[in-house]
N, C-alpha and C positions, 0 to 999 in steps of 0.2 A: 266419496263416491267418484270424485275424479281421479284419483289415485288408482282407484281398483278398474275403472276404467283404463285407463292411460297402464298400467300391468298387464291388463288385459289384452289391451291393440296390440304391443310388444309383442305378449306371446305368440300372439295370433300370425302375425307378420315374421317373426320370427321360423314359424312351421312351416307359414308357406315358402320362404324362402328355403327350407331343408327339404320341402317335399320333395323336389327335382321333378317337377313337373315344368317341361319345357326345356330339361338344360341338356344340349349337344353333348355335351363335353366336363371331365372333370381334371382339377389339378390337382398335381402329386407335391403335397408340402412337406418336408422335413426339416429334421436338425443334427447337426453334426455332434450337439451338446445333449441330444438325446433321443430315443426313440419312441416311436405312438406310443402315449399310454405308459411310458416309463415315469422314472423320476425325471424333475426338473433337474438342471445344476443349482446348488448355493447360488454361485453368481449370477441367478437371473432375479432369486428372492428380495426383500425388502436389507435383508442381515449381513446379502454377501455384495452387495454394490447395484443391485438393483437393475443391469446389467441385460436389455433386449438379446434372445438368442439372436445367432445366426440360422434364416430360413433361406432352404434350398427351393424355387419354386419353377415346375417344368409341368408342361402341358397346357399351355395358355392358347384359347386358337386364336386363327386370322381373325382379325379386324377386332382384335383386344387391343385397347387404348392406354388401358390404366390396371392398376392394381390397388386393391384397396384390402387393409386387413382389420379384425377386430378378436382383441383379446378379451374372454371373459368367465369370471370365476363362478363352477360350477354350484358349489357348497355352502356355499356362505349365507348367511342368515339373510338376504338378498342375492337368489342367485339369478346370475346373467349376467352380476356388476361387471362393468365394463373397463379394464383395466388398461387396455391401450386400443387406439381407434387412427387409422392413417389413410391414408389415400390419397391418388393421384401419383401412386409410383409409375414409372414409366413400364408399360404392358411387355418390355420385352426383357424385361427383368429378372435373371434367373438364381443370383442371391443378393437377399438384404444382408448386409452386413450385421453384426453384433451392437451390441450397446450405443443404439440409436440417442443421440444426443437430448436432451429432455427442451427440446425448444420447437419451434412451430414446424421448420424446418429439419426434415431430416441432412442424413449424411446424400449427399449426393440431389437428385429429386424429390419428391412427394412430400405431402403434408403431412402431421399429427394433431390433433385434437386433446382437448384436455379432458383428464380421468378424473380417479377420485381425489377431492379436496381442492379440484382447480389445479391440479399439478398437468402442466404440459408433457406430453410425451407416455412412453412406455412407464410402469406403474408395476412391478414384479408382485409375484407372489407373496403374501404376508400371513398367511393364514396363524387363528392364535395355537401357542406354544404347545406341540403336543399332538395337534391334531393335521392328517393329512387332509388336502384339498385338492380337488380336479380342476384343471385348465384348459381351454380349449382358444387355439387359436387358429381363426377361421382366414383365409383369402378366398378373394372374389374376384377376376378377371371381369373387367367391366369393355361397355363398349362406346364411353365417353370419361373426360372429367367430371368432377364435383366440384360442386361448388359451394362450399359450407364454411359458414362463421367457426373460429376457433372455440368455442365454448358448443358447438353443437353437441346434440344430446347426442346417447344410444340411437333413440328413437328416430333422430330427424338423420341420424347416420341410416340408417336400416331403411328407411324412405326413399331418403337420396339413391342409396344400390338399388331398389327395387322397380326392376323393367330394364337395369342396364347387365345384368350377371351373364355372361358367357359361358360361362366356366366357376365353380367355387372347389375346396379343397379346405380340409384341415388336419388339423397336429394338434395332440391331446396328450398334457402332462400331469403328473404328480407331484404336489410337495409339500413337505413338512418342516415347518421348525426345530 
C-alpha cells in the first residue's frame, strides 16, 4: 500500500510540475548529439561508454540561481526510473559539457545524485536488446540551491524543485540496442 502510494504522490507531483501553471518562462534544451525526439548516440548508451550528452541550455530568466536536471526512462517496466538527477549547476549556465564524470561532483559546478543501483552520476540508456526506449531529459531553472543528501530519491528531488522552478525545458530521445 505504501508503494502504490508513494507511485502515486510521484505522479501526481510529477503533473503538477508539467502543468505550467504559474511558469513565466520556458527553456530551450538541446543536443548537438542529437535532436528532440531523435535517436540517442551509442555513446551516451550503457554499450558505447555510458557517456552524459552535451546539453545546450538558453532561456533561463532573471533571478535564476541554479540549474537543476533529471533524466528519466520512459518505457520501462518502471517507467519514470530515474537515470541521472543534478543540481545546483550554476543558473547562468549555457552548456553542460559531455560525459559528466560518474562522482558527486560534476565537471566544473553542481552536484549529481545517485541513480540506479547506487551508481553516482549519469546512468545512459540500457534498454533490453532489440527493443527501442524513450528518454526524457528535463531542466529546471530554479530560484535557489538544493540542498539534498547524495542518495536522495526521485521523489525528495521532485520536492526539493517544487516552489523554486522559473523556467523548465526538456529533450526527448530514443534508443535502442
Amino acid at each position: 500500500m505504501a508503494r502504490v502510494f508513494q507511485t502515486f504522490a510521484t505522479a501526481a507531483l510529477a503533473l503538477l510540475l508539467w502543468s505550467g501553471a504559474g511558469f513565466a518562462a520556458s527553456l530551450t534544451v538541446a543536443s548537438p548529439a542529437f535532436k528532440d525526439g531523435d535517436k540517442m548516440p551509442r555513446s551516451a548508451g550503457c554499450e558505447g561508454g555510458d557517456h552524459s550528452p552535451t546539453l545546450s541550455i538558453h532561456g533561463a530568466p532573471a533571478g535564476t540561481k541554479t540549474l537543476a536536471i533529471l533524466m528519466t526512462e520512459q518505457d520501462s517496466t518502471k517507467p519514470g526510473t530515474a537515470l541521472w538527477m543534478a543540481y545546483n549547476i550554476p543558473g547562468t549556465t549555457a552548456t553542460l559539457p559531455e560525459n559528466q564524470p560518474r562522482t558527486r561532483q560534476m565537471k566544473g559546478e553542481g552536484l549529481q545524485l545517485q541513480g540506479p543501483g547506487g551508481k553516482m552520476g549519469y546512468s545512459g540508456p540500457c534498454p533490453p536488446t532489440g527493443l527501442t526506449r524513450r528518454y526524457v531529459i528535463e531542466v529546471f531553472a530554479l530560484d535557489d540551491a538544493l540542498d539534498l543528501p547524495e542518495n536522495a530519491t526521485k521523489q525528495e528531488f521532485l520536492l526539493a524543485v517544487e516552489g523554486h522552478i522559473l523556467a523548465k525545458g526538456k529533450l526527448s530521445g530514443k534508443f535502442k540496442k
